[in-house]
C-alpha positions as CSV (number, residue, x, y, z in Angstrom):
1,X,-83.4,14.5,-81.3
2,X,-83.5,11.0,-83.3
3,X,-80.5,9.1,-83.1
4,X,-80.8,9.4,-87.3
5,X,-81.0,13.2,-87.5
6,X,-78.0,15.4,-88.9
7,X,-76.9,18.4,-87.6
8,X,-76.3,20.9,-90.8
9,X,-72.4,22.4,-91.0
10,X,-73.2,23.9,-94.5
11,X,-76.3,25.4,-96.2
12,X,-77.2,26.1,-99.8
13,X,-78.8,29.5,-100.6
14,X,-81.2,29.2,-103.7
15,X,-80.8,32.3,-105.0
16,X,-83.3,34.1,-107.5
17,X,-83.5,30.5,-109.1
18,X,-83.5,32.2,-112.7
19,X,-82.7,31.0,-116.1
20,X,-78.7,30.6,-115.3
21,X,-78.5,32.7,-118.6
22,X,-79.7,35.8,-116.5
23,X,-77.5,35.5,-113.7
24,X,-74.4,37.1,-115.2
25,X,-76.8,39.9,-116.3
26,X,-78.4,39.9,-112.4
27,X,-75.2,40.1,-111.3
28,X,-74.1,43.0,-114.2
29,X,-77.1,45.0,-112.3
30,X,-76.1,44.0,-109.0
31,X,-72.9,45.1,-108.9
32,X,-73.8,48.6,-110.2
33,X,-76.4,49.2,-107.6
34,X,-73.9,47.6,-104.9
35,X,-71.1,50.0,-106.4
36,X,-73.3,53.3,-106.2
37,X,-74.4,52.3,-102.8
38,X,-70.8,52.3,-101.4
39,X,-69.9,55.3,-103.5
40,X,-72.6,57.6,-102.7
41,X,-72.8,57.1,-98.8
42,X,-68.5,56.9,-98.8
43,X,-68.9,60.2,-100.4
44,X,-71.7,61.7,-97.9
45,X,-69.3,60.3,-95.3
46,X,-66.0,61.9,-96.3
47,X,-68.1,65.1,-96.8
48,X,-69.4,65.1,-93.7
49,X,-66.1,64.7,-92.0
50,X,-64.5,67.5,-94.2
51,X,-66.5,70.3,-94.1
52,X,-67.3,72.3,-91.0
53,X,-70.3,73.4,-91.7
54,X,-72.1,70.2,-92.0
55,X,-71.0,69.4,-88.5
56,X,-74.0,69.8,-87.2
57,X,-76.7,67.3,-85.6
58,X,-78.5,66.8,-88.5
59,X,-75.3,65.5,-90.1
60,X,-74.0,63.7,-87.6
61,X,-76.9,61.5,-87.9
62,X,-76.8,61.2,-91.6
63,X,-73.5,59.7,-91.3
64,X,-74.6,57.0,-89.0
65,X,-77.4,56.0,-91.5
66,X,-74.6,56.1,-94.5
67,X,-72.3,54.1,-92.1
68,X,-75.5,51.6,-91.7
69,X,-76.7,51.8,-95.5
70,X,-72.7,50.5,-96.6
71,X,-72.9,47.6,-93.5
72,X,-76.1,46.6,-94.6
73,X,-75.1,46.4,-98.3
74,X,-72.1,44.7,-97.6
75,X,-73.4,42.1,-95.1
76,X,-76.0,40.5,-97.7
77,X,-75.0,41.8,-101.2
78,X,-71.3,40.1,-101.8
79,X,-72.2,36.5,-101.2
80,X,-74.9,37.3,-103.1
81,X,-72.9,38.2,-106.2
82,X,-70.7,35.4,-105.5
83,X,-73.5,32.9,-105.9
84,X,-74.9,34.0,-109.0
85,X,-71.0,33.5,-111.0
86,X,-70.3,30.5,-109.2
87,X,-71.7,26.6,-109.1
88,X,-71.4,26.0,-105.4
89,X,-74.1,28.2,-103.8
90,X,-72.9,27.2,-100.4
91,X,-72.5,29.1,-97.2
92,X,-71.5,27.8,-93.3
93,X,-73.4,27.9,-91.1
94,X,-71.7,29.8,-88.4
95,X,-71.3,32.5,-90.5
96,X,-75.3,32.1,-92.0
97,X,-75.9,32.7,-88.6
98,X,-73.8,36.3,-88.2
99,X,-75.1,37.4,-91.7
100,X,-78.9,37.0,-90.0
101,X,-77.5,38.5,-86.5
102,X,-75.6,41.7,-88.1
103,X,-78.9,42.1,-90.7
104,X,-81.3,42.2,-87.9
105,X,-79.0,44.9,-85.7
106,X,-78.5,46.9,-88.9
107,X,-82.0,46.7,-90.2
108,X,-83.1,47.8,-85.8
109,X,-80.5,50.6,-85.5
110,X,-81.9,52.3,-88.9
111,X,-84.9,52.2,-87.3
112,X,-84.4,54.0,-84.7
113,X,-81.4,56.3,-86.2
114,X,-84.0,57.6,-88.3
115,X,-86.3,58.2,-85.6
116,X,-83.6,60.4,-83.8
117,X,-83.3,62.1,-87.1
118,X,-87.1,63.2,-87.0
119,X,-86.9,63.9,-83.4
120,X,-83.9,66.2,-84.6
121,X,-85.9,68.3,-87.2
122,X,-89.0,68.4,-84.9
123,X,-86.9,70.1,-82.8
124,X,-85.1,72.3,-85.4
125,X,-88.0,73.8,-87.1
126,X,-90.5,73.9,-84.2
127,X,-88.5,74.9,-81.7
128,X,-85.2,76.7,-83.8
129,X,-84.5,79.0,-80.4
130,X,-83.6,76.6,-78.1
131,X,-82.4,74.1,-81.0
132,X,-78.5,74.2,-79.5
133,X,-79.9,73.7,-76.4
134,X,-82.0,70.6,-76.8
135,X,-79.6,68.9,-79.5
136,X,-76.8,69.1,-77.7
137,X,-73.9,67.3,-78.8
138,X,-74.3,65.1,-75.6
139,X,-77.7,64.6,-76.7
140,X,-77.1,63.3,-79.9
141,X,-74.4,61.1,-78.6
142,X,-76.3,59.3,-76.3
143,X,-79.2,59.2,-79.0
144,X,-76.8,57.3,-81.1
145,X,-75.0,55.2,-78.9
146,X,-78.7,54.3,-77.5
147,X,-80.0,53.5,-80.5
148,X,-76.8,51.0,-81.9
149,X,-76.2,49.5,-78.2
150,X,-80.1,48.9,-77.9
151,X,-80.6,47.3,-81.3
152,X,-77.2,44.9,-80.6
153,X,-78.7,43.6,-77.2
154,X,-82.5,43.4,-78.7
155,X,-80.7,40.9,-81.5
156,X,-78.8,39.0,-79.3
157,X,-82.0,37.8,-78.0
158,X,-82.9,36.8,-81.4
159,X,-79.8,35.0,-81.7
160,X,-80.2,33.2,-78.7
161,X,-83.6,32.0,-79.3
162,X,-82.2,31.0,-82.9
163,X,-79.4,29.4,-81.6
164,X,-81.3,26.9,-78.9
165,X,-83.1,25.2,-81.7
166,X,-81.4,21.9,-83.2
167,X,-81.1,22.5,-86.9
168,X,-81.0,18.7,-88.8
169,X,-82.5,20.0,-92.3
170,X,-82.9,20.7,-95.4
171,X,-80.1,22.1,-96.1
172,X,-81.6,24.8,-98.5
173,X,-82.4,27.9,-97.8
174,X,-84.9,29.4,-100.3
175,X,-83.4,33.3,-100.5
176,X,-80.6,35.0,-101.3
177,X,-78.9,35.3,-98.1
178,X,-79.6,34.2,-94.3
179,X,-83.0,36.1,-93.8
180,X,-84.7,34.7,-90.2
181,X,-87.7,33.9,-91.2
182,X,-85.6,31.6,-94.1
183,X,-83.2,30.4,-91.2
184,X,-86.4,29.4,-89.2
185,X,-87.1,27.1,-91.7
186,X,-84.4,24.5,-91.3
187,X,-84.8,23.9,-87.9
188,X,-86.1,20.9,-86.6
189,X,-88.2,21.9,-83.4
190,X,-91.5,24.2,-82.7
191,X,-90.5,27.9,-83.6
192,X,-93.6,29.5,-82.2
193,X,-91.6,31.5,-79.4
194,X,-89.4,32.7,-82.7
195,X,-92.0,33.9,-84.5
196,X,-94.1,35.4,-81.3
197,X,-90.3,36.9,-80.3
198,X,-90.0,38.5,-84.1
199,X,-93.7,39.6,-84.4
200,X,-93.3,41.2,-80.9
201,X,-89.9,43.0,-81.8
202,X,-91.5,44.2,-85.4
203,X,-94.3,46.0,-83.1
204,X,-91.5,47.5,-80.8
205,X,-88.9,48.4,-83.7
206,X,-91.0,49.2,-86.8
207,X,-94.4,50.5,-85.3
208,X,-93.4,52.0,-82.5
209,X,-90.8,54.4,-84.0
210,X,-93.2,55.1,-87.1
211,X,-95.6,56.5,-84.8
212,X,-93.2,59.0,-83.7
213,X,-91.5,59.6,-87.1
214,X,-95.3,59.8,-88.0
215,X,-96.3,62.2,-85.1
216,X,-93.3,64.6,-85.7
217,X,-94.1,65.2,-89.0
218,X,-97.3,66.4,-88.4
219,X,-96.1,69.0,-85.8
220,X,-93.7,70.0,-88.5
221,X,-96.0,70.1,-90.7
222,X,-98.3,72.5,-88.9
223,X,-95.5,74.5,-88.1
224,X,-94.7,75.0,-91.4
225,X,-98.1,76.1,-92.6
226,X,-97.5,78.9,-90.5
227,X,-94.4,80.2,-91.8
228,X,-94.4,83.6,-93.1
229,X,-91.6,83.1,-95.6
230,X,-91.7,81.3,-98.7
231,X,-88.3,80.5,-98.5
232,X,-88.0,79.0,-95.3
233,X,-90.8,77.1,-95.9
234,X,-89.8,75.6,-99.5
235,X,-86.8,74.9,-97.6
236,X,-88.3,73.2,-94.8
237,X,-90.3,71.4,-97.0
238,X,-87.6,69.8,-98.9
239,X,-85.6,68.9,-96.2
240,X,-88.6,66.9,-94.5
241,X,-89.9,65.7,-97.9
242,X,-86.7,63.8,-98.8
243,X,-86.5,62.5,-95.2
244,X,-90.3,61.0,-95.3
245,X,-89.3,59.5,-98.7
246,X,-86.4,57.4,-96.8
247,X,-89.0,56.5,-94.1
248,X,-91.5,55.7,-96.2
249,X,-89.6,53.5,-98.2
250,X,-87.3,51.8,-95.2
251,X,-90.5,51.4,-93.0
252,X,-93.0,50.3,-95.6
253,X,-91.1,47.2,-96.7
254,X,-90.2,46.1,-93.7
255,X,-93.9,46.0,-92.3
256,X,-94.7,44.3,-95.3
257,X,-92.5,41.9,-94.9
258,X,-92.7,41.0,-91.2
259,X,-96.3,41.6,-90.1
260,X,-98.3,41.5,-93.6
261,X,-100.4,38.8,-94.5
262,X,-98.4,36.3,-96.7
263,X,-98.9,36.2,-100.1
264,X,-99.2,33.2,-102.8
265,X,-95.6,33.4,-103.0
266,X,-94.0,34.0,-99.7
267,X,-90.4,33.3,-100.5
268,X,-90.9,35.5,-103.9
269,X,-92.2,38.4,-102.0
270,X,-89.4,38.2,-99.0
271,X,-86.5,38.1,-101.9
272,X,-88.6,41.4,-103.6
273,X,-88.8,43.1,-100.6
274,X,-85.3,42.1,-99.5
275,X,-83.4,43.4,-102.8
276,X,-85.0,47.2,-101.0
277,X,-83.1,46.9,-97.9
278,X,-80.1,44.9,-99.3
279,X,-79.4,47.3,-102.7
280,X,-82.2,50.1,-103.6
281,X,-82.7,51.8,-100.3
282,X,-78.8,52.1,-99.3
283,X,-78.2,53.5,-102.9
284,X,-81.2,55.9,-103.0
285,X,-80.5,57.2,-99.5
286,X,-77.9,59.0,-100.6
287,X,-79.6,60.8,-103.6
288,X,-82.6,61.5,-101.7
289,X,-81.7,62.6,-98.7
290,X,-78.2,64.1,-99.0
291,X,-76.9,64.7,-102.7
292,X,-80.2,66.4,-103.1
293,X,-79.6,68.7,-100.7
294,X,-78.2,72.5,-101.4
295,X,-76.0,72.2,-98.1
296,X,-74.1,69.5,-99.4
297,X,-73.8,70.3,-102.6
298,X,-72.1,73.4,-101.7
299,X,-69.6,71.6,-99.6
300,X,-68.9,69.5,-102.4
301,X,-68.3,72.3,-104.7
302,X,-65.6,73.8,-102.2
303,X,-64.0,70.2,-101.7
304,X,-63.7,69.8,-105.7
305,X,-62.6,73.2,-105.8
306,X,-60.0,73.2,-103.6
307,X,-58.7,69.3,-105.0
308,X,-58.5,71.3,-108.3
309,X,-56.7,74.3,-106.6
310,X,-53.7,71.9,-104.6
C-alpha cells in the first residue's frame, strides 16, 4: 500500500442510474413487490405454525424457505428503496460488508433448503411406506440445521478472503446493493483467489445440489408414470410442478449470474438478475409453491373461519 492510498469508510451505491423522474415510480413498484413478499411468506409462516396438519416435513421446510425468502428481501431491498427517494446514495462500509456476507449465506442456505425439500418428496412419493421412517423429524432437523450452519461457515470463508484485501477505491459501487463480485471491484490488490474461491463455491452450491434436485425429479417422475390413479398422480404432479418452477427460477439466475459468460453489459445484467433473488422470487415463492396448494388453502379457510367465528 502507497503511502498516498485511502482506505474507503463509506461507499456510494449507483443504483439503477435512471431518469431521477422514474425513481419515485421504481420505487412505487418496489415497494409493492417488497410488501407482497413479506405478506405472503409471513402468511405461509403463521399458517404453518397454526394448523396441525401442515406440520409435516414438507412444511417444515417450506417455512425455512419463507423464513429465507423475507431475510433475503429485507437484507437488499430497504436500502434500496431508501436510495431511490433520497440524494445521498451512501452506505458504510462495515455494514456493505454484512449486507454481501448475510446475501451470500441466504442465497447458499436456499440452495440447499431446497434440495432437502426434493430429497423430501423423492422420498414421499417413491417410497410413501417407509416415508415416517426416513423423514423423521430428527432427520429433518439435522437436514436443516446442516444446511444453515454449513452455508454460515462456507461464507465466512468468503468474508475472510474479502476482508484481507486493502480497499483504497473508487468509492462507487455500480449496483443496487453490496453484490461480491461489485465489492470486488473496489479493492486495490489481485482478486484472483476471490474469484477462483467464488467460481469454486458456485460449482459446490449451485451445481452440485441441481444435480440432485435434477436427479430426484426424474425418479419421481418415473414413479409417477406408473401410478394407477389419476388423482394421485394430478396430485403428485402439481405438487412437484410448482416446486421445479421455484428451482428453476432460483437456480437458473444464479448460474447465470456467477458462472455465465459475461455479457456486453455486465453490471446491467447482475442488477437484472439480482431484482430475481432480491424481489420476484421471494414474492412468487409463495404463490407458486404454497398459496397454490389445496393443503393450504384449506388451512386458511378454517383459520378465517374460525377469526370470523371468535
Amino acid at each position: 500500500m502507497g503511502g498516498n492510498e485511502t482506505w474507503i469508510t463509506e461507499l456510494t451505491l449507483l443504483g439503477f442510474q435512471v431518469d431521477p423522474t422514474l425513481d419515485y415510480f421504481l420505487f412505487g413498484i418496489f415497494s409493492v413487490f417488497y410488501t407482497f413478499t413479506l405478506l405472503g411468506n409471513g402468511i405461509i409462516l403463521v399458517i404453518i405454525s397454526v394448523a396441525p396438519r401442515l406440520h409435516t416435513p414438507m412444511y417444515f421446510f417450506l417455512s425455512h424457505l419463507a423464513i429465507l425468502d423475507m431475510s433475503y428481501a429485507s437484507n437488499n431491498v430497504p436500502k434500496m428503496l431508501s436510495n431511490l427517494v433520497t440524494q445521498k446514495k451512501t452506505i458504510s462500509f462495515v455494514p456493505c460488508i454484512m449486507q454481501t456476507f448475510l446475501y451470500l449465506a441466504f442465497a447458499a442456505t436456499e440452495c440447499l433448503i431446497l434440495v432437502a425439500m426434493s430429497y423430501d418428496r423423492f422420498v414421499a412419493i417413491c417410497h410413501p411406506l417407509h416415508y415416517t421412517v426416513i423423514m423423521s423429524w430428527r432427520v429433518c432437523t439435522a437436514l436443516a440445521a446442516a444446511s444453515w450452519g454449513f452455508s454460515l461457515l462456507l461464507d465466512m470463508v468468503h468474508l475472510v478472503l474479502l476482508l484481507r484485501l486493502p480497499f483504497c477505491g473508487p468509492h462507487e459501487i455500480n449496483h443496487f446493493f453490496c453484490e461480491i463480485l461489485s465489492v470486488l471491484k473496489l479493492a486495490c490488490a489481485d482478486t484472483m483467489l476471490n474469484q477462483v474461491v467464488i467460481f469454486a463455491t458456485c460449482v459446490f452450491i449451485l451445481v452440485g445440489p441441481l444435480c440432485l434436485v435434477l436427479v430426484s425429479y426424474t425418479r419421481i417422475l418415473m414413479t409417477i408414470l406408473r401410478i394407477q390413479s389419476g388423482e394421485g398422480r394430478r396430485k403428485a404432479f402439481s405438487t412437484c410442478s410448482s416446486h421445479l418452477c421455484v428451482v428453476g427460477l432460483f437456480f437458473g439466475s444464479a448460474i447465470v449470474m456467477y458462472m455465465a459468460p459475461k455479457s456486453q453489459n455486465p453490471e446491467t445484467q447482475q442488477k437484472i438478475l439480482s431484482l430475481f433473488y432480491s424481489l420476484f422470487n421471494p414474492m412468487l415463492n409463495p404463490l407458486i409453491y404454497s398459496l397454490r396448494n389445496a393443503e393450504v388453502k384449506g388451512a386458511l379457510q378454517r383459520i378465517l373461519w374460525k377469526m370470523r367465528h371468535v
